[in-house]
VOLOLUM-206988 format. One line per 8 residues: number of its first residue (from 0); their letters; for each residue z, x, y of C-alpha. Coordinates in steps of 0.2 Angstrom, whole numbers, always signed. Last residue first. Example, Ala and Ser with C-alpha at 12.3 -4.5 7.8 and 13.67 -1.06 7.14 Angstrom:
<atoms>
1> SA> +36 +68 -5 | +39 +62 -22
</atoms>
This chain:
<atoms>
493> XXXXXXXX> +74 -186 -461 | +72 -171 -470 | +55 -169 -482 | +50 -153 -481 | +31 -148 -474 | +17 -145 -484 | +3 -137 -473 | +6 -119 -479
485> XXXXXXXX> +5 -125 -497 | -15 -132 -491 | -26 -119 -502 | -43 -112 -500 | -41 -110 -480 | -25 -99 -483 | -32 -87 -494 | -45 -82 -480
477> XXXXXXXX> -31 -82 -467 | -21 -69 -478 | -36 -58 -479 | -39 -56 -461 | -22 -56 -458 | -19 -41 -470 | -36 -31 -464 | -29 -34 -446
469> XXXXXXXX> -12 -26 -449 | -19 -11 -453 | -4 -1 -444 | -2 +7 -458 | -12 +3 -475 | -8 -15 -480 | +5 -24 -492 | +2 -43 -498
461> XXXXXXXX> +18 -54 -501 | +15 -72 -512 | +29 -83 -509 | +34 -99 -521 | +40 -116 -511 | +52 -126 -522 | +46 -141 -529 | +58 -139 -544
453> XXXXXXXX> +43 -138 -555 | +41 -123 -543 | +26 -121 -527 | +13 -112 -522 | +5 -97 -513 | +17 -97 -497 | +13 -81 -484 | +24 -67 -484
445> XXXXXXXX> +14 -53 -477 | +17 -34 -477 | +16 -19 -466 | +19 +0 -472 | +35 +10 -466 | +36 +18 -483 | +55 +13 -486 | +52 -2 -477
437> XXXXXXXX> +38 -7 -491 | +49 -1 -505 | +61 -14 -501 | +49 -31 -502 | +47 -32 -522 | +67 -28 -528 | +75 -38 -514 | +83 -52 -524
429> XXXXXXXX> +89 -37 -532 | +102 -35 -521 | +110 -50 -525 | +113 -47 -542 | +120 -29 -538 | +133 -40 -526 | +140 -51 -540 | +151 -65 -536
421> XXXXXXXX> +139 -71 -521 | +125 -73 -533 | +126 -91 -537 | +135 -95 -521 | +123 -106 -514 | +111 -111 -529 | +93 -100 -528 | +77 -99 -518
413> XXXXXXXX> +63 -96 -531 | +63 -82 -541 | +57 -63 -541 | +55 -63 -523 | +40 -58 -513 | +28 -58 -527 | +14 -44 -527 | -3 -38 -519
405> XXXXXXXX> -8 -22 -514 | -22 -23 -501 | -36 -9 -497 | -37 -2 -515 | -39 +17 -524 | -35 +32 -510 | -22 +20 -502 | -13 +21 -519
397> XXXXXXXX> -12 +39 -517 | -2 +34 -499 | +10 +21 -507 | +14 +32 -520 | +16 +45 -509 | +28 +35 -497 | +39 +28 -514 | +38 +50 -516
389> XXXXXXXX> +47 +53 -500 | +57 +40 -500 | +63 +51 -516 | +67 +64 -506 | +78 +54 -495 | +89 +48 -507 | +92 +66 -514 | +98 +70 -494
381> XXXXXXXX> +109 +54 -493 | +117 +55 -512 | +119 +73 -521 | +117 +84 -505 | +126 +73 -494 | +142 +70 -508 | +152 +85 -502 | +155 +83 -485
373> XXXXXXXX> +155 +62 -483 | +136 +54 -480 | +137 +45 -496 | +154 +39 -495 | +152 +32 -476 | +136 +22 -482 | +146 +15 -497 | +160 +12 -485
365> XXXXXXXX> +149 +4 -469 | +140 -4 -482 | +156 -13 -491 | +163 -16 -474 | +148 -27 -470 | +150 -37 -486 | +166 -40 -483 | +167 -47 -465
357> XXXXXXXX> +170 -34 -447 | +180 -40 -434 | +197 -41 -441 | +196 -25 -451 | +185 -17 -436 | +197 -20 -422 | +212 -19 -433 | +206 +1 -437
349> XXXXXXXX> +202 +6 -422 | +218 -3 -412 | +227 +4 -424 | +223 +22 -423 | +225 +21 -403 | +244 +12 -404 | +254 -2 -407 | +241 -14 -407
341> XXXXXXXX> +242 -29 -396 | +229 -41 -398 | +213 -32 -409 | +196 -27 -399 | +182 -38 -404 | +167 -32 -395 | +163 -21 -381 | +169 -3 -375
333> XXXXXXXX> +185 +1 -385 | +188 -11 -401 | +177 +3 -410 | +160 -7 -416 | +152 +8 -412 | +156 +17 -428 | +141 +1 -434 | +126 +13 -432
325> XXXXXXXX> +132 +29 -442 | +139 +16 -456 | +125 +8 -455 | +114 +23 -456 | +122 +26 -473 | +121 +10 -479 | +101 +10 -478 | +99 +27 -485
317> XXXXXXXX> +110 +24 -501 | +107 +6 -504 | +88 +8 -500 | +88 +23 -513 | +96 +13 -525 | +84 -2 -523 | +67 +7 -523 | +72 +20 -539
309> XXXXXXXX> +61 +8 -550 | +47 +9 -538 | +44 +28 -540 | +27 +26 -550 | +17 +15 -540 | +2 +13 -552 | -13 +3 -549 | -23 -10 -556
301> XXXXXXXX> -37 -18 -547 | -44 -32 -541 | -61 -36 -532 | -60 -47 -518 | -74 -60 -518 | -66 -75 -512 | -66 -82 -531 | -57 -66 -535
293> XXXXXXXX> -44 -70 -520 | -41 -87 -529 | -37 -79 -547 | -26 -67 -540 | -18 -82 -531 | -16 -89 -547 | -8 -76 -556 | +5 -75 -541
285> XXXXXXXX> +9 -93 -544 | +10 -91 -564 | +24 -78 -560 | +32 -86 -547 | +35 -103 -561 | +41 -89 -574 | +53 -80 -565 | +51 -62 -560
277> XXXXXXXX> +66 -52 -565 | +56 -36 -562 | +41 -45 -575 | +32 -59 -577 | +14 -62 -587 | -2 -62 -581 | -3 -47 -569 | -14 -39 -583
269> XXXXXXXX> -3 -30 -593 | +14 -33 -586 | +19 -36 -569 | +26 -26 -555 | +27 -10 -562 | +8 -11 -564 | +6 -12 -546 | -10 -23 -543
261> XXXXXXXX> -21 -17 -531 | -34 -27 -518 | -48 -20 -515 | -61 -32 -502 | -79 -35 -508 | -80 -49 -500 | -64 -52 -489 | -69 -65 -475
253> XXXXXXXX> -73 -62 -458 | -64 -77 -451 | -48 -66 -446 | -60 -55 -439 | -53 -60 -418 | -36 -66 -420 | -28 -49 -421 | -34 -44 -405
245> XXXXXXXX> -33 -23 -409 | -17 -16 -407 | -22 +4 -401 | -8 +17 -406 | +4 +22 -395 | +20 +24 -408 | +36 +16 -406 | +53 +28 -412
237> XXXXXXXX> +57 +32 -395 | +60 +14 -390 | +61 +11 -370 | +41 +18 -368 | +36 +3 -377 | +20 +4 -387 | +12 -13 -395 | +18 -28 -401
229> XXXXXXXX> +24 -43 -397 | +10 -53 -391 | -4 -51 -402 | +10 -51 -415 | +14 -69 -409 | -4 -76 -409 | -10 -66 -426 | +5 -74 -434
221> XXXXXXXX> +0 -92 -427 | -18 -90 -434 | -8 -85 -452 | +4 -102 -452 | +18 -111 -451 | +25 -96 -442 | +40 -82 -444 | +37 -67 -432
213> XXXXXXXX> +42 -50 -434 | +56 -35 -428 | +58 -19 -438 | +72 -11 -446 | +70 +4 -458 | +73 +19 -448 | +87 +12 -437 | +97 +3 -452
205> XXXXXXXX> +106 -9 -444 | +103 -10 -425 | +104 -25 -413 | +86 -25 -407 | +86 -25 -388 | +72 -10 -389 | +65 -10 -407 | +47 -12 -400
197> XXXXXXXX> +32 -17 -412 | +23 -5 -421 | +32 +9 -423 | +37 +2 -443 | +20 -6 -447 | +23 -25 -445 | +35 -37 -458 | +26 -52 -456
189> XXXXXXXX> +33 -71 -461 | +22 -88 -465 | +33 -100 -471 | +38 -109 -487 | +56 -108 -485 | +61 -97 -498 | +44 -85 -496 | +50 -84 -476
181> XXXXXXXX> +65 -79 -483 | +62 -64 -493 | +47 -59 -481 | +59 -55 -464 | +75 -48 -471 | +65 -40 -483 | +72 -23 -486 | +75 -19 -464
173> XXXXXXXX> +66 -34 -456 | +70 -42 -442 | +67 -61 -435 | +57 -70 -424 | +53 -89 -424 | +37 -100 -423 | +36 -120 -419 | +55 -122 -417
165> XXXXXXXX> +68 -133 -428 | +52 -139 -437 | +63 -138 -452 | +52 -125 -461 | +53 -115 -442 | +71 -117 -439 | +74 -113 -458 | +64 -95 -457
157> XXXXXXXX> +74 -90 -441 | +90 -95 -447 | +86 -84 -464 | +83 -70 -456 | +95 -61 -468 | +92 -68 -480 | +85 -83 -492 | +86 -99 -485
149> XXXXXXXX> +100 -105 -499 | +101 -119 -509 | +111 -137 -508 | +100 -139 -492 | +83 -141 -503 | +68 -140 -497 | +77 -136 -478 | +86 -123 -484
141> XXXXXXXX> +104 -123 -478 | +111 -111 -466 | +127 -106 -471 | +139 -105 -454 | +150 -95 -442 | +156 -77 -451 | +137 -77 -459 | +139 -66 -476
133> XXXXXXXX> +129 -82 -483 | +112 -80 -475 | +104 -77 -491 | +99 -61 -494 | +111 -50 -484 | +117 -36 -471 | +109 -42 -455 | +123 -36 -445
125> XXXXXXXX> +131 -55 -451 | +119 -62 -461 | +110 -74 -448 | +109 -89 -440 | +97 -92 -425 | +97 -89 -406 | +91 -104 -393 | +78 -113 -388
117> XXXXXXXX> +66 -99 -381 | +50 -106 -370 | +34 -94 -372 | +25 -92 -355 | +17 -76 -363 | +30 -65 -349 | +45 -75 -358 | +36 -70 -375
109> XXXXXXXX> +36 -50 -369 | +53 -50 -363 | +60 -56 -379 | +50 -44 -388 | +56 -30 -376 | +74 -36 -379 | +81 -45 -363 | +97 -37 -354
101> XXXXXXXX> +117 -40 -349 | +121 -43 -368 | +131 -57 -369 | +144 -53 -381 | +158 -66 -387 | +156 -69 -405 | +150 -50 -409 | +164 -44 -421
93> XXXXXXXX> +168 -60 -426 | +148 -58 -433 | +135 -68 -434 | +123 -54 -425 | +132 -60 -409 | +119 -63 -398 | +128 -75 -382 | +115 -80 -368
85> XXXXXXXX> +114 -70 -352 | +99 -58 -355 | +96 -61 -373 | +99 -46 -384 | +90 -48 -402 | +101 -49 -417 | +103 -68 -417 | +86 -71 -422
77> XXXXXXXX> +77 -79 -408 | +69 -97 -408 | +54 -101 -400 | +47 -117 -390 | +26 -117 -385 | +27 -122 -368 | +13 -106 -362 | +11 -95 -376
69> XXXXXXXX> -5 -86 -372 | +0 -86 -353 | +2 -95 -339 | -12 -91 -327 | -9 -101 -313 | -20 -117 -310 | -4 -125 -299 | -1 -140 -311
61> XXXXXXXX> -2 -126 -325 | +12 -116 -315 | +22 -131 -311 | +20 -137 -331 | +27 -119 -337 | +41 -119 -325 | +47 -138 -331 | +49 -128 -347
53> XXXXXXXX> +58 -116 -342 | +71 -127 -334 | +70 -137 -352 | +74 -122 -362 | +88 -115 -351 | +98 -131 -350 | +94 -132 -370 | +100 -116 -375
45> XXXXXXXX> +105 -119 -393 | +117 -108 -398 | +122 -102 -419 | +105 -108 -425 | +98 -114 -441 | +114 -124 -447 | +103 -136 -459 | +110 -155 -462
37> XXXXXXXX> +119 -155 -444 | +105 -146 -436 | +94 -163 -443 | +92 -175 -431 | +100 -165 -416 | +85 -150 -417 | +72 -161 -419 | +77 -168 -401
29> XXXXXXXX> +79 -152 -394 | +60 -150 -403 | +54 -166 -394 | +62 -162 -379 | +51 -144 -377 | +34 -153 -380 | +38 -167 -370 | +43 -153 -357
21> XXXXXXXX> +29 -143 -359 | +18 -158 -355 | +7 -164 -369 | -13 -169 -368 | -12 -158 -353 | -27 -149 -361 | -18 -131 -359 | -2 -142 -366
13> XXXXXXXX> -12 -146 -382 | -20 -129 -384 | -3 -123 -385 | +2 -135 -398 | -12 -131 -409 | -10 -114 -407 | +7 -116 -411 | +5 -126 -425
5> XXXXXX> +9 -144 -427 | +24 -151 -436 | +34 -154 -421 | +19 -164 -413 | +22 -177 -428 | +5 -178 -438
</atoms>
């Protein structure tokens, strides 16, 4: 196998070994990169000055015998909503193109400090408002099974750099999927954390109380690695908790006997057999028989009921938009950003700032969210949207009461034509309509590949945990994975 198809743990065992420098390593992904950027669009920057002098660190330090770190050499890619001290984040947006932020995300940080090597800041839907990485004001990132399709969205740079061997692991953001959807897409391992469980500090916001930062990885062992890492309590972000992270790679080889794992009857139809939500059939025969493997490991499966699902989507739409809008009045022409040339006064400089700066799906939130928090409509929209949250969280917590794991697609279809859904907005939220609840509850959830279409696309099998339980989900993802080999299929490119 081609080092650039290897794993992170193996990779970083290989550079401990000295079978590989950290600059081989690091050459060989630059390299990767050139073949086949052209054909995908991952990333808006590379940094490949940066990337190799960080590399050349790594291999004085192991030269030296210093402690290096977890991640020591292994090359990373940054979604482009995390501030990089000194290289451009522009959250693909005109608004954006030209920021350097002056300071690293705590993530960022914490991979630098793990001897982790970033190569550059991937593609994105612009304020990571999107499904499919098509709201982009640079590119369309291309899946990598199949670059006439899309990577799903809005991380969906992050997903293609890691399915195209672009970069051994990536980090993206989650705020109704942003992390899961694409990573099922493109065949990838992807983990929406416990929101408060790793550090939103440097994280470009959207939706402040939905977002949350996660890693992409070929597989489980390498999602234990980078959330091992990345989280934990940060004084700089008031809404991370201090609760113990256990080492998630410890029990991942416990196994699941006797394991509970629920099936939400709005999901599916009797039995988890059949589709449902939109589901297409080649997802819904995968998902049946990944039911069927986790019985064979022992789990035990259950039915359950969580009743408010069908009100997920429009309470997402309401609450999500409506702290856009708060986030994105920022974006004012004033302090940073885009400012417009020569406007004729104050009121036209705010408003040919953000006209020219912002694209259309962005201003369609910050309008929709503006509308629902206007005097008049609060009561009837933001707050009402609120209160139900409340009950997709007591559904989650009753449910609690019954099973360990909830199991469900991540995506009703397989990844879809490029412009098929770009016509029709209410179309393309629903590619969301199995991963939104779970930001709306706060829970963590797993993307993890569980098979494949007649297309030969790759199929995504999301399991939910209990807060902050992020070990039982590991645990029961990597026991999944060693019965089947999707995670070990990679795309055909070159």
């Amino acid at each position: 196998m081609s080092v650039i198809h290897q794993t992170v743990h193996e990779l970083r065992d290989a550079i401990s070994k000295k079978k590989i420098s950290a600059r081989e390593l690091t050459e060989a992904f630059l390299e990767q990169i050139g073949l086949v950027e052209e054909k995908i669009h991952a990333y808006n920057t590379v940094i490949p000055d940066s990337a190799l002098a960080d590399a050349d660190r790594i291999d004085s330090a192991l030269l030296r015998g210093d402690n290096v770190g977890p991640l020591a050499g292994v090359p990373i890619a940054l979604k482009d909503n995390l501030c990089t001290l000194g290289v451009k984040t522009t959250c693909s947006s005109k608004m954006l193109e030209n920021f350097i932020p002056p300071y690293d995300a705590t993530v960022v940080t914490r991979l630098k400090n793990a001897g982790a090597i970033p190569l550059g800041k991937t593609n994105m839907d612009e304020f990571a408002m999107g499904s499919s990485t098509e709201n982009s004001a640079f590119e369309k990132t291309c899946n990598p099974w199949d670059i006439l399709r899309i990577p799903g969205g809005s991380s969906g740079g992050s997903a293609a750099a890691v399915a195209a061997s672009e970069a051994s692991a990536a980090l993206g953001s989650d705020t109704g999927g942003s992390i899961r959807q694409p990573a099922a897409l493109c065949g990838v391992v992807g983990l929406k954390p416990t929101y408060g469980r790793v550090s939103r500090y440097g994280l470009i916001a959207f939706a402040s109380s939905l977002d949350q930062i996660g890693p992409f990885t070929h597989d489980v062992t390498d999602m234990a690695l980078l959330m091992n890492v990345i989280a934990g309590f940060d004084p700089l972000d008031s809404t991370s908790v201090n609760t113990p992270l256990p080492d998630l790679t410890q029990n991942l080889s416990e196994g699941i006997d006797g394991l509970r794992i629920g099936i939400p009857n709005e999901y599916f139809t009797k039995g988890g057999t059949t589709s449902a939500c939109g589901m297409d059939e080649d997802v819904a025969s995968a998902i049946s028989s990944s039911i069927r493997q986790f019985q064979k490991l022992g789990a035990k499966i259950t039915e359950i009921s969580l009743p408010h699902s069908e009100y997920a989507v429009a309470v997402y739409y309401l609450l999500a938009t409506a702290e856009a809008s708060s986030n994105l009045a920022r974006y004012d022409g004033v302090r940073y950003g885009h400012r417009t040339v020569n406007p004729q006064d104050l009121l036209e400089m705010y408003t040919k700032s953000r006209q020219e700066g912002f694209g259309p799906e962005v201003k369609r939130r910050i309008m929709l969210g503006t509308y629902a928090l206007s005097s008049g409509y609060y009561d009837a929209y933001y707050k009402k949207a609120q209160q139900v949250r409340t009950l997709i969280k007591n559904d989650f917590d009753e449910a609690w009461k019954q099973v360990d794991l909830i199991l469900a697609p991540t995506t009703p279809t397989p990844a879809f034509l490029f412009g098929e859904k770009t016509q029709d907005p209410l179309t393309m939220y629903l590619s969301d309509i199995f991963t939104i609840s779970v930001n709306l509850a706060g829970i963590p959830a797993l993307s993890m590949p569980c098979g494949f279409s007649k297309a030969g696309l790759p199929i995504g099998l999301q399991l939910m945990g209990r807060p902050f339980d992020e070990a039982t989900l590991l645990k029961s993802a990597f026991a999944f994975e060693q019965e089947t080999d999707f995670h070990k299929r990679r795309p055909c490119l070159i």
